[in-house]
N, C-alpha and C positions, 0 to 999 in steps of 0.2 A: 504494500500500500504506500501511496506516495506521501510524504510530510507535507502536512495542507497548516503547518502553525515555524513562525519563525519567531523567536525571540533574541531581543540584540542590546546592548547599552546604549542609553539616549545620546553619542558620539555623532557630530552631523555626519561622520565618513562613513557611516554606519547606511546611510542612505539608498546608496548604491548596492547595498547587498538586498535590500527591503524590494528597490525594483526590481533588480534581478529574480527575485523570488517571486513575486507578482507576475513579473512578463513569463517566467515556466510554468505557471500552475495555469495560467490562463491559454497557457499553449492546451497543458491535458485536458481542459475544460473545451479544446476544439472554438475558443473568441475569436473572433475577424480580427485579422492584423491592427487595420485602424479604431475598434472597440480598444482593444488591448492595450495603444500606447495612449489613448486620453483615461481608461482607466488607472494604468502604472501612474498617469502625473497625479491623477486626485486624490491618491492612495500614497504618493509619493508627500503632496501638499500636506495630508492629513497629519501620517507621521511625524513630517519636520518642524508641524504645528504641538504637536505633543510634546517632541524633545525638545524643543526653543520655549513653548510657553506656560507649559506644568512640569519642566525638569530640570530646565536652565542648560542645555546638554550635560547633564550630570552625567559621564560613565557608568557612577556606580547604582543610577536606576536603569530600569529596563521596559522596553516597551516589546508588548507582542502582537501579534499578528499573524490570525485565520483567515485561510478561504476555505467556502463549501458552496456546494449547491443544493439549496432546499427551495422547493415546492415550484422551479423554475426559472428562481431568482440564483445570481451569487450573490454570495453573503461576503462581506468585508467585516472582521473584529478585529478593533486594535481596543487593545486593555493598556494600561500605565496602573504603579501603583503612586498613587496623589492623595492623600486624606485630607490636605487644606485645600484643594482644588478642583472646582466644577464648570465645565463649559459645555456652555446649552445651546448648538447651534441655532435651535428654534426660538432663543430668545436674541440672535445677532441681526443686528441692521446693515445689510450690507453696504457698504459704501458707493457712493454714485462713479463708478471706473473716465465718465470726462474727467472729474475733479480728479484723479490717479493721477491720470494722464497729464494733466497740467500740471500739476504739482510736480509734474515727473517723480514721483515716493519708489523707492522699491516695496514691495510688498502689498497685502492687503489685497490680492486678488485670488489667493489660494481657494475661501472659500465658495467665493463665485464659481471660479471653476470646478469644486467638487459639486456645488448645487446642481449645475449645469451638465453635468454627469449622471449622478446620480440619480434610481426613481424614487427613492426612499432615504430614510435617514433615521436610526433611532439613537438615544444615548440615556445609562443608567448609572447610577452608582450603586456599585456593591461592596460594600464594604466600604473599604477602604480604596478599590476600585475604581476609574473611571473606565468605563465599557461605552465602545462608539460601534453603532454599527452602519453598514452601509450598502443599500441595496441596488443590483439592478439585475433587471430581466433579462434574461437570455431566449 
């Protein structure tokens, strides 16, 4: 059975091993080439939002990350352990991308572009937990 769970230190170099692991599982899952690389970047966004802004890239936390496929959807879990830290994408206002643009800002379009992606979105705490998941239909 193939490893459908990677876990890694919140290290930004750490990144590159994350999509790597995204663009093979999405091969076994049979994804069109072009699904495959806007899902690695939103999945890529997700993560470097975890390790930058509930980890500080702490090497010595760790963030994880599942694929599966249930009920027709693939599923996206990335878990962090955070117990002062909650983020709720349903309550983010995304920013207007002219005013980006002008401002020329890096950043601040990660989660556009996961919205934009994705069909679904859920996020939970367990415990101690932050649990993000992230759906889309195949």
């Amino acid at each position: 059975m193939m490893n459908r769970t990677i876990q890694v230190p919140c290290e930004k170099n750490n990144l590159r091993q994350i999509r790597s692991f995204v663009a093979e599982r999405l091969q076994d899952f049979a994804v069109k080439p072009a699904d495959a690389d806007m899902l690695v970047l939103a999945i890529d966004e997700v993560c470097a939002n975890v390790m930058e802004h509930e980890q500080a890239w702490n090497p010595n936390a760790n963030l994880e990350l599942s694929i599966w496929v249930e009920n027709g959807r693939l599923v996206f879990e990335v878990q962090d352990y955070a117990p002062d830290c909650f983020f709720d994408p349903a309550n983010y206002k995304c920013p207007n991308i002219q005013q980006i643009v002008h401002e020329k800002r890096n950043g601040g379009m990660g989660l556009i572009i996961v919205q934009s992606v994705m069909d679904a979105i859920s996020t939970e705490k367990r415990g101690c937990y932050n649990v993000y998941k992230f759906y889309k239909n195949i």
